[in-house]
N, C-alpha and C positions, 0 to 999 in steps of 0.2 A: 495327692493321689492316696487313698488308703485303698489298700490290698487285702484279701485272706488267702493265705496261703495254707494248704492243705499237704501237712506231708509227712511221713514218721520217720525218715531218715534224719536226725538231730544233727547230721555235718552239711547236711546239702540245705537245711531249712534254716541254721545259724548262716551260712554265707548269702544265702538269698538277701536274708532279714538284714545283714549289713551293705550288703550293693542295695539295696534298697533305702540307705539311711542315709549314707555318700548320694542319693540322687532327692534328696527331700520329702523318699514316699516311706507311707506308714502301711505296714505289714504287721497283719496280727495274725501269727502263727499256731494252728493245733495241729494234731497228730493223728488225731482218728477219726471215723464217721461219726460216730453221736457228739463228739464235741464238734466237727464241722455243721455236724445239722441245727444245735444251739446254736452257735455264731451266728450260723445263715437267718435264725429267726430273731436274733435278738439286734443284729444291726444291717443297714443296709451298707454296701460293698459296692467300688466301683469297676471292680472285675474280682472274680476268684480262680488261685491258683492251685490245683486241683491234680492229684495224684489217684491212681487207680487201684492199685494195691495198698489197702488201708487195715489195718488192725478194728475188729467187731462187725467192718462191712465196707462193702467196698466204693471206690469213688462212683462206680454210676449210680449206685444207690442215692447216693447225698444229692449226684447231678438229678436224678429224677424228681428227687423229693424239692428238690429247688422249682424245677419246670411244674410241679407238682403243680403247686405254688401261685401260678402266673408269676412267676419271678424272671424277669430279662436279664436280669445281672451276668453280663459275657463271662463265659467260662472259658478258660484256657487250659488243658488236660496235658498234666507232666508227666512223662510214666518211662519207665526202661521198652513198655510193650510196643513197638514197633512195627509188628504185623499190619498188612492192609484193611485184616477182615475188622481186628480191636480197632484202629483207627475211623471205622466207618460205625463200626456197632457206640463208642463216644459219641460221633459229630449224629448219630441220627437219635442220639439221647438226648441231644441239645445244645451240645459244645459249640463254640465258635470256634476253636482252634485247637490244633494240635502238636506240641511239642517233644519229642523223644529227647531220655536223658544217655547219655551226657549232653552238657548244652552249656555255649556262653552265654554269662548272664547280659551283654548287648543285644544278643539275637532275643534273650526272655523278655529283654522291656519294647525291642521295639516290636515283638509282636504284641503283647501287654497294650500298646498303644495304638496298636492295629484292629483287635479286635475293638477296643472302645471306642473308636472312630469308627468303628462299622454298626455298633448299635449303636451310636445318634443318628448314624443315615439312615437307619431303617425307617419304615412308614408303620410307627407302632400307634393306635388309636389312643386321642388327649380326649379324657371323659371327663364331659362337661356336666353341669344340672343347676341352673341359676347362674350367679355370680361364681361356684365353686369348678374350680377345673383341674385335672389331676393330669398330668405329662408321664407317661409309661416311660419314656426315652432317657427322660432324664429327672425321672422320680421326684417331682418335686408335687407340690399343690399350693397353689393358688384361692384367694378368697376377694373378689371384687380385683383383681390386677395384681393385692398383694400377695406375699409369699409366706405360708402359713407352715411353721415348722412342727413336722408330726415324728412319733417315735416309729418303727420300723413295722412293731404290732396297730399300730394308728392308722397306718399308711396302707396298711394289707388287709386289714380290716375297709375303711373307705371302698377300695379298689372292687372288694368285692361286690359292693354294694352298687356302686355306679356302675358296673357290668349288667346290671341287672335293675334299672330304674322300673319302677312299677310293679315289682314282683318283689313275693318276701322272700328274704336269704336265712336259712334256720342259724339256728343256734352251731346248731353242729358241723354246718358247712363252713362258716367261717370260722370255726376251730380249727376246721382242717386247713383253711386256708393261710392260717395264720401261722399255726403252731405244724401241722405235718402230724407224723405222730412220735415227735421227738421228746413228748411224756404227759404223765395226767397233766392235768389242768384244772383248777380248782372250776367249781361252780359260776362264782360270778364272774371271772375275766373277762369276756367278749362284753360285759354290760360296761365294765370301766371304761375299756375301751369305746364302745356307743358314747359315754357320759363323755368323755375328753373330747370326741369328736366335736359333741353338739356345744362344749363349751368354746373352742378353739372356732368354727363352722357355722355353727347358730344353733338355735334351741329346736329349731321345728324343720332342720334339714332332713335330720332320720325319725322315722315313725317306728313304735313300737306295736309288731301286729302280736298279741298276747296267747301266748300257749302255740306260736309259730317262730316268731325270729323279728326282722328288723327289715326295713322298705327304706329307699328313698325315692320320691315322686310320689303319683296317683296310681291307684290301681289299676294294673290293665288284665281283661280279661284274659 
């Protein structure tokens, strides 16, 4: 199980981080929203652990900018806030669950385990196009049956693209989709990423439509 946990309290994110290590899960720890918002875009997460009051911005920030995303990754929201109204205004941001602190850390994993068994039952659409198939549920991709391992920007990139077969996806939309706007970005990124795709995928899976962005499939009107 690797976890992120999101929290600036250094006492309560050190004891997480070791009842997490007594139970074999990995937990990669930051403290504020722009380094959670990095994280979020640099790996993929089997759930994240998510505090609301954050130092530069706040947890539903990072939570939207994830949903932003098309990102399912379950969210589990840690927070002192308790109120019914914050509890609802989280879960309609896109949280699966809601935890108030203080809390034992039994009660944190077995919902930790609740929510992620509740997104594999979900009915999330697997985007297919040829031999290549992409599983929303459980993030993986597939090429001809086998299983093709993509980096986080690879995979978010793809995603985009198969949302949208037959029509071109800019440049700038899959920037957003990729990256959020968690910092510049150099010029050519989004093309590496196409380039890694088509070598991992095949050469002539994505089309380059020039001075627009990127296709996969035929064109549809």
């Amino acid at each position: 199980m690797h976890l992120l946990l999101v929290e600036d309290d250094a006492m309560l994110a050190e004891a997480v981080c070791d009842a997490a290590r007594q139970i074999a899960w990995t937990v990669d720890h930051v403290g504020d929203a722009g380094a959670a918002k990095l994280a979020l875009v640099d790996h993929v997460y089997e759930a994240v652990l998510l505090d609301l009051g954050l130092p530069g911005d706040s947890g539903l920030a990072v939570l939207r900018s994830l949903r932003g995303r098309y990102d399912v990754t379950p969210v589990l929201i840690l927070t002192a806030r308790g109120q019914l109204s914050e509890r609802i205004t989280g879960l309609d941001a896109g949280a699966d669950d809601y935890l108030v602190k203080p809390f034992q850390v039994d009660e944190l994993w077995a919902r930790v385990r609740a929510v992620i068994r509740r997104s594999q039952g979900k009915v999330v659409p697997v985007h297919t196009y040829g031999d290549i198939s992409l599983d929303r549920s459980k993030r993986t991709v597939t090429r001809a049956g086998t299983r093709v391992a993509l980096s986080a920007h690879e995979y978010r990139t793809l995603l985009a693209l198969l949302e949208r077969p037959g029509h071109v996806v800019t440049r700038d939309h899959l920037e957003d989709v990729v990256y959020g706007t968690t910092s510049a970005i150099e010029s050519n990124t989004i093309a590496v990423f196409i380039h890694q795709l088509r070598r991992k995928l095949g050469e002539h899976l994505i089309t380059t439509v020039h001075g627009q962005g990127y296709m996969i499939g035929e064109a549809k009107p």
